[in-house]
C-alpha positions in Angstrom: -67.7 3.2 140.7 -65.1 1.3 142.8 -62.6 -0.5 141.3 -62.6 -3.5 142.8 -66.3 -3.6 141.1 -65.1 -3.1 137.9 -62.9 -5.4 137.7 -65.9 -8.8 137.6 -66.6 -7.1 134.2 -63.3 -6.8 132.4 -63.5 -10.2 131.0 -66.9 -9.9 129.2 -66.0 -6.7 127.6 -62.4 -8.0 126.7 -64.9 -10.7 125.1 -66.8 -9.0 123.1 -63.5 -6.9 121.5 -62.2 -10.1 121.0 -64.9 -11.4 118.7 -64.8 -7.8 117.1 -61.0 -8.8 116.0 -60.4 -12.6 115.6 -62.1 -11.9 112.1 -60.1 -9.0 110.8 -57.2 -10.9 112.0 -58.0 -13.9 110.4 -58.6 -11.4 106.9 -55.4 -10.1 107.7 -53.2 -13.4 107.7 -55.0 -14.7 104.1 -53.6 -11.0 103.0 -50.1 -11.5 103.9 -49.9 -15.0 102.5 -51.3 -13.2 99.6 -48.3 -11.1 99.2 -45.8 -13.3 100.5 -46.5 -15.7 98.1 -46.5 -13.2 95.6 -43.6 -14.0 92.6 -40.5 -11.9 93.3 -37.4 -11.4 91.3 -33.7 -12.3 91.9 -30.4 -12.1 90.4 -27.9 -15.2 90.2 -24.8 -14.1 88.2 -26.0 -12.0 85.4 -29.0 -14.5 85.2 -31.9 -12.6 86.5 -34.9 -14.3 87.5 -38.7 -14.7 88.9 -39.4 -17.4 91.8 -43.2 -18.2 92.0 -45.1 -21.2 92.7 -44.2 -23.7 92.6 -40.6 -23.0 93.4 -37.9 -22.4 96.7 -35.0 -20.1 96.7 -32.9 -20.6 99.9 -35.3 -19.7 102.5 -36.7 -16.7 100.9 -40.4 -17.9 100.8 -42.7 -19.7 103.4 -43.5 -23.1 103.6 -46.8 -22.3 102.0 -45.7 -20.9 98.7 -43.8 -23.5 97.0 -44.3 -27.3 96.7 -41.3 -29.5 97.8 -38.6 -30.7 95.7 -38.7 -27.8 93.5 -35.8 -26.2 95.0 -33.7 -23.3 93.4 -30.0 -22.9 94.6 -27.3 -20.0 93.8 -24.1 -21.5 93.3 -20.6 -19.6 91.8 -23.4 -17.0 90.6 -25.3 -20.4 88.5 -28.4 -21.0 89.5 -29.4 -24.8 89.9 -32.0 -27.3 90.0 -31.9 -30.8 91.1 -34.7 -32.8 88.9 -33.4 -36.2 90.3 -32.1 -37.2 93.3 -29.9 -39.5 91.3 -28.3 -36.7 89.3 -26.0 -33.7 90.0 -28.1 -30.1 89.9 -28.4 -28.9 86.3 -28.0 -25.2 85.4 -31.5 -23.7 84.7 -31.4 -21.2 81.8 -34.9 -20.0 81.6 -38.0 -20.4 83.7 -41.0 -20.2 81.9 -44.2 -19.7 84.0 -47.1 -19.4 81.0 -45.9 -22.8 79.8 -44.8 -24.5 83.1 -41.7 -25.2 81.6 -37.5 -25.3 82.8 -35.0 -25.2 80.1 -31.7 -26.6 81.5 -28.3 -27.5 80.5 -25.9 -30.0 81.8 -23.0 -27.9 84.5 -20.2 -29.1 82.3 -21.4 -29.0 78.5 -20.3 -24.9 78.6 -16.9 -25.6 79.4 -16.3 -28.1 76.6 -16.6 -27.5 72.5 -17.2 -31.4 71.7 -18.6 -32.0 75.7 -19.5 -36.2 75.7 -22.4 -37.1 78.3 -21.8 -40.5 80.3 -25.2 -40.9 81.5 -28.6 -41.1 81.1 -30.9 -38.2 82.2 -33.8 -39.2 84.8 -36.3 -37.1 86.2 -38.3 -37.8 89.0 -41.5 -37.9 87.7 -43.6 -37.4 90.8 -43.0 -33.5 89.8 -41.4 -33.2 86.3 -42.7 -34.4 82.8 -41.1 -34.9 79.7 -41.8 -32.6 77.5 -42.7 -33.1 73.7 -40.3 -30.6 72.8 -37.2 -32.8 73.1 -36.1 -35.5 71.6 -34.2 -38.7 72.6 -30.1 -38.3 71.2 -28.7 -42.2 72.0 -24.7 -41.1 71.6 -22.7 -44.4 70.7 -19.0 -45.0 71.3 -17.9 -47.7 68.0 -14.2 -48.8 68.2 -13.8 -48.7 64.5 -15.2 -46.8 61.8 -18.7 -47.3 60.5 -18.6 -47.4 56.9 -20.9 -47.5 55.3 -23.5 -46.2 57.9 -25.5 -48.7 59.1 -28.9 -46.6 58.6 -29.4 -43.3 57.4 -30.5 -42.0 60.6 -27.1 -42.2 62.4 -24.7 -39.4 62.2 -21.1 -39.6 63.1 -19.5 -36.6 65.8 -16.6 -35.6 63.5 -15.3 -33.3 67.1 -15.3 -36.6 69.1 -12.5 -38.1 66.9 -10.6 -34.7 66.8 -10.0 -34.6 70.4 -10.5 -38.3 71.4 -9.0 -40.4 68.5 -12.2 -42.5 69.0 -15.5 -43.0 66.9 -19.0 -41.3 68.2 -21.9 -41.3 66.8 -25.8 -40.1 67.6 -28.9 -41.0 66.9 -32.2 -39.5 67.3 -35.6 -40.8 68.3 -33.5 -44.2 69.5 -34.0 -45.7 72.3 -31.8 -49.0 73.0 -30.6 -50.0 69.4 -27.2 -50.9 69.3 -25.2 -51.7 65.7 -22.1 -52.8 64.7 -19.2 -53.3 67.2 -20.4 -50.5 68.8 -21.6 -49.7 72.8 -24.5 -47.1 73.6 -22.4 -44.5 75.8 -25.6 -42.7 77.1 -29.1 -41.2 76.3 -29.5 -37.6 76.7 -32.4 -34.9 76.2 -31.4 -32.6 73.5 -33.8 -29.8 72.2 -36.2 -30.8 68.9 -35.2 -27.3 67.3 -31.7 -28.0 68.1 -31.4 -31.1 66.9 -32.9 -29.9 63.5 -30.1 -26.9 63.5 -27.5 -29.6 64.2 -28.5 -31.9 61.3 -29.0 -28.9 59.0 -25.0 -28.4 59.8 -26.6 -24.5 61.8 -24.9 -25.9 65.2 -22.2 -27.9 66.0 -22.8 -30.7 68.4 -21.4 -28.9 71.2 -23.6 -25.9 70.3 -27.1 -28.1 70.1 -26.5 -29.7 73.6 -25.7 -26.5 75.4 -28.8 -25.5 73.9 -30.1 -27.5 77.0 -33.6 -29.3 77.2 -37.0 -28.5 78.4 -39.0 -30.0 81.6 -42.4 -29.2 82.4 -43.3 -29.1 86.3 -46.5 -30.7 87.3 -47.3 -28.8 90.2 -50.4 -26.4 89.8 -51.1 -28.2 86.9 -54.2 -26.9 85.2 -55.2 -24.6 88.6 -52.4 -22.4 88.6 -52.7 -20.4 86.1 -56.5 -20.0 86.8 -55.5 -18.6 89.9 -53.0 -16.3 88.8 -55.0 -14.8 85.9 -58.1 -14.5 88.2 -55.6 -11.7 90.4 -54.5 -14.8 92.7 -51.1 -16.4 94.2 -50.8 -20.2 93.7 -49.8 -21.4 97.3 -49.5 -25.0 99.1 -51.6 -27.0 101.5 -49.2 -27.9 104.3 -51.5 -30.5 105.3 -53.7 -31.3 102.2 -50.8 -31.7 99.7 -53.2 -31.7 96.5 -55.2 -28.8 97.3 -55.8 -26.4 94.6 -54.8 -23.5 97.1 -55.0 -19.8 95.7 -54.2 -17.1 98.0 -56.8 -14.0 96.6 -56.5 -10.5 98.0 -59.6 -11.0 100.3 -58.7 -14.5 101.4 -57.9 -18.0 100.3 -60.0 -19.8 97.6 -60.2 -23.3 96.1 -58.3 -23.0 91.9 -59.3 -19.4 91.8 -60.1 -15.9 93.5 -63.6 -15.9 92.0 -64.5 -18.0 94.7 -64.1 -15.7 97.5 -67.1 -13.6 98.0 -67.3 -10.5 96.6 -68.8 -8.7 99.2 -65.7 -8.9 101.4 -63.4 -6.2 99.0 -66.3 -3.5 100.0 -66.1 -4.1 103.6 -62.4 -4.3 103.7 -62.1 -0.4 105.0 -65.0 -1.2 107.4 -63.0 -3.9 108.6 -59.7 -2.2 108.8 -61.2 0.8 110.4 -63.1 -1.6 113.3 -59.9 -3.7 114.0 -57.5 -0.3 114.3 -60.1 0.5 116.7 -60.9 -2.3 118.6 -57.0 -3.0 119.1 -56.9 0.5 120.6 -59.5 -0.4 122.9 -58.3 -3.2 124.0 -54.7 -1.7 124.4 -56.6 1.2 126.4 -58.7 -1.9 128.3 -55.7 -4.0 129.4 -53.9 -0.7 130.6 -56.6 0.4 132.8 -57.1 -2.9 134.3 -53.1 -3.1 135.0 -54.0 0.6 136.8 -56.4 -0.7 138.3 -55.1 -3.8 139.7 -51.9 -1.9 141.1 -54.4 0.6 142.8 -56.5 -2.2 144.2 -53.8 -4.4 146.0 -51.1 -1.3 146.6 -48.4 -4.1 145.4 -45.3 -3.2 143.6 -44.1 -5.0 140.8 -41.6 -5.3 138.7 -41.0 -2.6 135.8 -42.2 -2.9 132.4 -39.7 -4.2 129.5 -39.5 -0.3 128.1 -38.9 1.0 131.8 -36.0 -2.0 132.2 -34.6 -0.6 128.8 -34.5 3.1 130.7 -33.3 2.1 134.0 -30.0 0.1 132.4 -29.3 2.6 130.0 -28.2 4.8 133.0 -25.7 1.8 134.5 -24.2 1.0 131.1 -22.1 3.2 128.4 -23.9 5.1 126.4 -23.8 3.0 123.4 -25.8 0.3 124.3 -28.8 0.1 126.4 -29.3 -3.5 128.0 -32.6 -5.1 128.1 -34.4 -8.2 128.5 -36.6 -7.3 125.4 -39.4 -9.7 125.6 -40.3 -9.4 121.4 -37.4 -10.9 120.6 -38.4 -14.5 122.4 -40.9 -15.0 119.7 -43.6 -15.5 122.2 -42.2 -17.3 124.1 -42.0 -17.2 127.8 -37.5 -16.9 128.0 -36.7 -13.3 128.1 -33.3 -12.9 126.6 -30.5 -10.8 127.8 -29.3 -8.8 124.8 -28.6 -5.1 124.3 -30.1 -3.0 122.2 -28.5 -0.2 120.3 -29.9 2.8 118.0 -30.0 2.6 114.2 -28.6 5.9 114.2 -25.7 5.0 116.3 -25.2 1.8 114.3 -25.9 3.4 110.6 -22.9 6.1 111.8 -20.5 3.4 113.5 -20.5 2.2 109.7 -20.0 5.5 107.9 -23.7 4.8 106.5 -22.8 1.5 106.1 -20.1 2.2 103.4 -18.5 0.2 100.5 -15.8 0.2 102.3 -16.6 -0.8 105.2 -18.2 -4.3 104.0 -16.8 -7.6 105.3 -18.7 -10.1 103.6 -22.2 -11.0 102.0 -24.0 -13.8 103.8 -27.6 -15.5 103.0 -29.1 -13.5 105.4 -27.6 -10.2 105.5 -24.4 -8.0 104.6 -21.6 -8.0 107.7 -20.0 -4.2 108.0 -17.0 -3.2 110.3 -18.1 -0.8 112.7 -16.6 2.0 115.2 -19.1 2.4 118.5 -18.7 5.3 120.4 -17.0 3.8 123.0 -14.1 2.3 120.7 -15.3 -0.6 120.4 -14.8 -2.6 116.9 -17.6 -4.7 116.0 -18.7 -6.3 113.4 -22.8 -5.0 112.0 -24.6 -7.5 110.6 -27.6 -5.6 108.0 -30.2 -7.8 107.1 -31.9 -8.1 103.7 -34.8 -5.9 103.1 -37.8 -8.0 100.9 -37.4 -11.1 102.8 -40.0 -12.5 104.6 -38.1 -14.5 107.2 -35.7 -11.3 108.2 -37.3 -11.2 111.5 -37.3 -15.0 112.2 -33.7 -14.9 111.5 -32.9 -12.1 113.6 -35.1 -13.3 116.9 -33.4 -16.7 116.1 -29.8 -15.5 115.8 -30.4 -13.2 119.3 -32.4 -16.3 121.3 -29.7 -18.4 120.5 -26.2 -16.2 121.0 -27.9 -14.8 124.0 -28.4 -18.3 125.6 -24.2 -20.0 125.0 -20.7 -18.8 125.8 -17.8 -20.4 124.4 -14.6 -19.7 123.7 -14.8 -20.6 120.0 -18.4 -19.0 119.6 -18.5 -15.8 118.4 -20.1 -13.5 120.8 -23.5 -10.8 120.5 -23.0 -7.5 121.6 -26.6 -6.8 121.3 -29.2 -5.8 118.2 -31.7 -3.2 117.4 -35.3 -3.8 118.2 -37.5 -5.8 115.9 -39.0 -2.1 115.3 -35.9 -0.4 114.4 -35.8 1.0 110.9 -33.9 -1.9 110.2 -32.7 -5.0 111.7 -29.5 -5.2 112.5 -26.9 -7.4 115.0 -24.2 -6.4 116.7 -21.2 -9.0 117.5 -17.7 -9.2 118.2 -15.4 -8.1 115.8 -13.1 -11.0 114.0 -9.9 -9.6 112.3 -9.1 -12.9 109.9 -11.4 -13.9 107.8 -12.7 -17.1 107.1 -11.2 -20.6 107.4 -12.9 -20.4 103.4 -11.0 -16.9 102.5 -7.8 -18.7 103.6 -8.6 -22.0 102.0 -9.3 -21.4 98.7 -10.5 -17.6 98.9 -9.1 -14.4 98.7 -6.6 -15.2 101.1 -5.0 -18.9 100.0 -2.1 -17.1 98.6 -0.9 -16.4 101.8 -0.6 -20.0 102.9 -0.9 -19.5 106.3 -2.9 -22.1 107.3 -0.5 -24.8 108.1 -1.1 -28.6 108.9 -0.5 -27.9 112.7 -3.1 -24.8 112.9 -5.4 -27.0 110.8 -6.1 -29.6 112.8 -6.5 -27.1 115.6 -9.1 -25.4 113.8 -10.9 -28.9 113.1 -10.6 -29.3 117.0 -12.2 -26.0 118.0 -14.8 -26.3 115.7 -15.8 -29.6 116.7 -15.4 -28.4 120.1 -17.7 -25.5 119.9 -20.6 -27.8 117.9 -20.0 -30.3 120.7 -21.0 -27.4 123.2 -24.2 -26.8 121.3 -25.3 -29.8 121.3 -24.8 -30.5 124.8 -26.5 -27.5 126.3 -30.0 -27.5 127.3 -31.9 -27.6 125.1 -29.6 -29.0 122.7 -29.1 -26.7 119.5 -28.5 -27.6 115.8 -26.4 -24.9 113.8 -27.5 -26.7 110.5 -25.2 -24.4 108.3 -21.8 -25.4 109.3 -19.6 -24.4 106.6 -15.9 -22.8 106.2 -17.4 -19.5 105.6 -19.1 -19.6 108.8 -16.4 -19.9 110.8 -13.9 -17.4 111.7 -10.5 -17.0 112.7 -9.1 -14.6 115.0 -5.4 -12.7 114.8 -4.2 -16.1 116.3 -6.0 -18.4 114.2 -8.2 -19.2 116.6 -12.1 -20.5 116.1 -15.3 -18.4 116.3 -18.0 -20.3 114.7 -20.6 -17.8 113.2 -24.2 -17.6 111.8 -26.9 -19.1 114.1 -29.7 -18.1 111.4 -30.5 -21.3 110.7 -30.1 -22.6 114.0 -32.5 -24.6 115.7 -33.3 -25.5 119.5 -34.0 -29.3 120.0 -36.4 -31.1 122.3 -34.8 -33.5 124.7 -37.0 -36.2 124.5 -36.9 -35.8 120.5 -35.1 -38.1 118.2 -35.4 -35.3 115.3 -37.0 -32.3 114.2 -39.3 -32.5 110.9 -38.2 -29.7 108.6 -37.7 -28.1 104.9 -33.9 -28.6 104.1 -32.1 -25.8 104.3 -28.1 -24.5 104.3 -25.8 -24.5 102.1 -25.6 -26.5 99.0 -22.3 -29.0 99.7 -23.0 -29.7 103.0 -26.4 -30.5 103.7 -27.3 -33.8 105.0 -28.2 -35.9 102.4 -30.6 -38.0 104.9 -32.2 -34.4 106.0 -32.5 -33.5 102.1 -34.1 -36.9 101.2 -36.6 -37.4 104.6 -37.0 -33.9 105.7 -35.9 -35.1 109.4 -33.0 -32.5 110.7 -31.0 -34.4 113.8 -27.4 -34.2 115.6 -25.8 -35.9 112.9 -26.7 -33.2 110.7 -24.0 -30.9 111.7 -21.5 -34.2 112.4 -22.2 -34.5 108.4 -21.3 -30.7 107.5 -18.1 -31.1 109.5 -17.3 -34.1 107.7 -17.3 -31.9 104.9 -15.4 -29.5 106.4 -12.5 -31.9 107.5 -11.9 -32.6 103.6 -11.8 -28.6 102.7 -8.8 -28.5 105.4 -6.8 -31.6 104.1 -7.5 -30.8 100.6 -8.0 -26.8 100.5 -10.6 -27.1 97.9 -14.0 -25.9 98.1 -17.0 -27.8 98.9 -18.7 -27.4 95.4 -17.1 -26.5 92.6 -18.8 -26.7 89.1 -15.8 -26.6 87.2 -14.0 -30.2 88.2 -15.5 -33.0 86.5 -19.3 -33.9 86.8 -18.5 -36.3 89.4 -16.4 -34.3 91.4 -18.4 -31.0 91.5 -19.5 -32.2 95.0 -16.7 -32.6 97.4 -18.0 -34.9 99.7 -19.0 -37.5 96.6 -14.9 -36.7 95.8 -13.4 -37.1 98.6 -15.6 -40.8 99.7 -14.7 -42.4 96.5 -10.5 -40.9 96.3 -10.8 -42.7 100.2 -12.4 -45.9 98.6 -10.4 -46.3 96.0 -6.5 -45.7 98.0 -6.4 -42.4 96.0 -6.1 -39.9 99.3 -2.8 -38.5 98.0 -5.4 -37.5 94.9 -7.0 -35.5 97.4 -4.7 -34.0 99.7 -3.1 -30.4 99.4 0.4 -31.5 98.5 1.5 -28.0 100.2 0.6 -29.9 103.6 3.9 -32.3 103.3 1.9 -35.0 103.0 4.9 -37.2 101.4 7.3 -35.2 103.0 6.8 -36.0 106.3 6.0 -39.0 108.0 3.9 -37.7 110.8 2.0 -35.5 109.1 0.9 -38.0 106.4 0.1 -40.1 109.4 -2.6 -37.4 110.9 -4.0 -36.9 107.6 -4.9 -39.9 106.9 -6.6 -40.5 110.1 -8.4 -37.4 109.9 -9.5 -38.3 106.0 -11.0 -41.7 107.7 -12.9 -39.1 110.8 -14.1 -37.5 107.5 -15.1 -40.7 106.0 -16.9 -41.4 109.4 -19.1 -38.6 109.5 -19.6 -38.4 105.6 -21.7 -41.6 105.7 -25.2 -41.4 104.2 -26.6 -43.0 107.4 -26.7 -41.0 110.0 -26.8 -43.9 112.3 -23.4 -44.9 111.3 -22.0 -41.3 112.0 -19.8 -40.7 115.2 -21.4 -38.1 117.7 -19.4 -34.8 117.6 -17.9 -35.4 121.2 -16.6 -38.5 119.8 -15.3 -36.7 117.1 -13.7 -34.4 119.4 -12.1 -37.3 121.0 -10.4 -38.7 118.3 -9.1 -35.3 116.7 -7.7 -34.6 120.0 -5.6 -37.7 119.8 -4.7 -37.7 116.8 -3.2 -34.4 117.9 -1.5 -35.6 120.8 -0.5 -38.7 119.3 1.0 -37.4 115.8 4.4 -36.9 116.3 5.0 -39.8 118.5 8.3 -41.0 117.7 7.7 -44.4 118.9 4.5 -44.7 116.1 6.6 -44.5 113.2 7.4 -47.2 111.1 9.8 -47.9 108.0 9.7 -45.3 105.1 6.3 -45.4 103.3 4.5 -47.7 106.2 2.3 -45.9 109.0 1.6 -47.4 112.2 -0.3 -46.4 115.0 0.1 -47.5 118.4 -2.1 -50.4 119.6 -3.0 -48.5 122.8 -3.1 -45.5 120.9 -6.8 -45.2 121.3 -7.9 -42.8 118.4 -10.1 -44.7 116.1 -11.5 -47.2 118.5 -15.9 -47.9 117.9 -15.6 -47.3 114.3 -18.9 -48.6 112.5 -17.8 -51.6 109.9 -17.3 -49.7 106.2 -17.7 -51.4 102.9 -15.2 -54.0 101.3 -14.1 -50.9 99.2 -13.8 -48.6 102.1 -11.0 -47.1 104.0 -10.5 -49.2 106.8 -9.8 -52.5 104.6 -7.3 -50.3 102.1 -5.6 -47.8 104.8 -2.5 -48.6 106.6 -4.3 -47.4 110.3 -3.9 -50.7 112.2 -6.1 -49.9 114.7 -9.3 -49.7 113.1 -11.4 -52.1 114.7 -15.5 -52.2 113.8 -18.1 -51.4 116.1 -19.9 -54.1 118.3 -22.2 -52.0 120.2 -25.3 -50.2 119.0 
């Protein structure tokens, strides 16, 4: 037969193999959500753990295996849970899937013997119950002593006087009673069980609230654990949010796998067997029509990927081949100019990627130094086996790096292929560390991060996030942090870590996704309406801009309750007039005039980009802007005023188009002159 007459009939028969496959495939997805969405265990600290339905850790699981809000976080090795958008994360001590229930203990209660709660506990109820295992503890604060009691039912806290010189006193089962000259300080959730051991004299009062309380999770309520017992995953509807979805080994029922019909495990062999073979086929079909199609028009074309991979090898050292390697574009139609290196030649660049030759531990992967062949330092990114999203992260990571070049970017050498035996990344080698290690890290001892080099760190940093989101199309880091960004031998910028990283439409306003990043710098408007934008990264730098003047870290669970979060710190020290509060005093912040000066105009940037509107956050080119002149203006002579007063030149032009704060806020309490509020939208 001639070719040419072949050819008419390629599309029926790549038709028919098509209809042989669609259905294995579609078997095939429902059994990977099956075992994605399968529970898999973690450790936090020592605490070690299961995540199943309903629940998040990081990005470890897809969308359609938890249900939002219930979101797990690793912080200083304590893993957290926020059960109230209202309230700071509570430490979870025990998760307890039979029962649906979390026990959890207020951050601060373990650090104190006689701890005293100022609030109430709320829940938010849409996804949490109370739980008839608690009880109510009303904790009183009376300015002289009750005697007698007034009712037999209210107990004095003999550790409160001890280390307060003040009267407490509890109550259980109460709900708003007062008595006496007396105030109700707060209400808290304290353990039935406990409360019994504390009465009976077992536990101290310390001891009975660190006990923690219980909270049951309504999600999969009364399905769930049908679905699991019946050999099932609990999973989520994306789009029909109440749906009882169970994710069964030979597809995806309604509550439970009995659903799914049985006759499908018996043909499952049958099925894999015809979809090996009909993807052969159809492999073996679209080669011969390519053979035939060259033979019929005598054309040339252009080299497959694999032949492109073969053909640069011999132009380029031998430690890299360079491709454009069309799997790592995700499907789409962007090739990406990366290049790709061996495992083996990776795996012996690190020694076999050696203790010793570890750099850091990211979310994603572990960062090794390595030795190429050539010479070359570099720095090996090895991501995480078990994790579903390894692969996203690593097309992500190469799509992105292989599309920007800036100076204060760090730069890929190239990656293994999605097939290697493992994925790994290949990038420039940074000697430094990490603006965090010299912060408040292994290297703050040091001090080398003066107030000079810190505002030109702030400057390249904003600088390289202005780049990225000027480029076309615009990209979102969305993990901006001070242990993604590195400093070189002359303390210069290379912002890291484009996992998380997203491309943004043009035309779009925002993209609709789960929150993700790292705890103390997320966008409080992308936590609460899911809706990631520019301002998402002009909000983590914010944060970052208060770890430089302050060197502290962005969470810390052991300052006070509400200071654990840095950002909530740092707007409220601003607020009140309190920045020397917050400012490294190793900075020469009262020492010297002009230094205090840029401080405190880079506090109110901070302040700026901090604000829970994203609307009423500066762009990050304006942002640039203004560091820049505060940089160029600081040590004008001619700015200064008498001792203790700070003035900035009217035509100074720093902080002009700032957005009008509060009556509380910096720009009504601060010394800058020249803050002026914004007119235009």
């Amino acid at each position: 037969m001639h070719p040419a007459e072949t050819l008419p009939r390629l599309p029926f028969i790549l038709l028919l193999l098509l209809a042989c496959i669609l259905p294995s495939l579609s078997d095939a997805k429902n059994y990977y959500r099956y075992t994605n969405c399968a529970p898999t265990n973690y450790t936090c600290g020592t605490m070690k753990f299961t995540v199943g339905y309903p629940f998040q850790f990081g990005t470890a699981r897809p969308d359609y295996c938890r249900y939002p809000g219930y979101y797990l976080t690793c912080t200083d090795d304590t893993l957290l849970i926020n059960i109230d958008e209202k309230m700071m994360p509570f430490q979870v001590k025990n998760i307890d899937y039979g029962n649906h229930l979390l026990t959890l203990v207020d951050l601060n209660f373990s650090a104190e013997t006689c701890p005293l709660p100022n609030y109430n506990v709320t829940i938010n109820t849409t996804i949490f119950d109370y739980n008839d295992r608690n009880t109510m503890m009303t904790i009183y604060n009376c300015s002289t002593l009750q005697t007698p009691l007034p009712a037999a039912d209210i107990y004095k806290i003999p550790c409160a006087e001890e280390i307060s010189g003040q009267y407490y006193y509890y109550r259980l089962n109460d709900k708003d009673s007062v008595f006496g000259n007396c105030i109700l300080l707060s209400q808290v959730l304290v353990q039935i069980s406990a409360a019994n051991q504390l009465l009976g004299e077992s536990l101290s009062f310390g001891e009975a609230l660190n006990e923690g309380f219980m909270l049951r999770w309504t999600a999969g309520k009364g399905w769930c654990s049908d679905c699991v017992s019946s050999g099932g995953n609990c999973g989520y509807n994306t789009v029909a949010r109440d749906q009882q979805t169970c994710y069964c080994p030979n597809g995806t029922a309604i509550r439970n796998c009995t659903t799914v019909t049985q006759s499908k495990n018996k043909h499952t062999g049958v099925i894999i067997g015809s979809s090996v073979g009909a993807a052969a086929g159809l492999v073996g079909l679209c080669g011969l029509c390519v053979f035939l199609y060259i033979r019929t028009r005598r054309r040339r074309h252009s080299p497959s990927s694999s032949n492109l991979i073969r053909n640069a090898s011999s132009s380029v050292p031998n430690s890299y081949s360079k491709s454009k390697d069309p799997e790592l574009g995700g499907g789409s139609s962007v090739f990406y100019q990366t290049h790709l290196f061996s495992y083996d030649e990776l795996e012996a660049a690190t020694d076999g990627f050696s203790d010793s030759r570890e750099l850091g531990d990211g979310g994603f992967g572990t960062v090794y130094k390595g030795i190429l062949r050539d010479g070359r330092v570099v720095a090996i990114k090895r991501l995480y086996e078990n994790n579903w999203r390894r692969v996203e992260q690593f097309k992500n990571e190469v799509a992105i790096l292989s599309l920007i070049r800036h100076p204060n970017l760090v730069a890929l050498y190239g990656c293994t292929s999605r097939h290697s035996r493992e994925l790994l990344l290949v990038y420039e080698y940074i000697s430094n560390g990490t603006i965090a290690d010299h912060l408040h890290g292994s290297r703050a001892d040091e001090r080398a991060l003066t107030w000079p080099r810190r505002l030109s760190i702030a400057i390249e940093t904003a600088d390289a996030l202005a780049y990225l989101h000027a480029v076309n199309p615009p990209i979102i880091h969305r993990d901006v942090k001070t242990n993604n960004i590195l400093l070189d031998a002359d303390f210069h910028v290379k912002v890291a870590d484009f996992g998380l990283s997203r491309l943004f439409p043009l035309d779009a306003t925002h993209v609709s996704t789960a929150p993700q990043g790292t705890p103390g710098y997320v966008d409080p408007e992308y936590h609460k309406c899911f809706q990631l934008t520019d301002k998402s990264d002009v909000y983590s730098f914010g944060v970052v801009l208060v770890e430089l003047i302050s060197s502290m870290p962005a969470v810390d669970i052991t300052r006070r309750r509400d200071e654990i979060n840095l950002a909530n710190m740092a707007i409220r020290k601003i607020q009140n007039c309190q920045l020397e509060e917050l400012v490294d005093a190793a900075l020469g912040y009262e020492e010297d005039l002009a230094t205090k000066r840029m401080i405190t105009m880079v506090a109110e940037l901070a302040f700026r980009c901090l604000q829970p509107d994203g609307e009423m956050r500066p762009p990050i080119r304006e942002v640039v802007e203004v560091l820049r002149g505060i940089q160029r203006e600081g040590y004008n002579k001619n700015s200064e005023g008498e001792e203790g007063d700070i003035v900035v030149k009217e035509d100074s032009g720093l902080l002009k188009n700032i957005p009008p704060f509060s009556p509380d806020s910096v720009a009504a309490k601060w010394p800058s002159r020249t803050t002026t509020p914004n007119t235009s939208e």
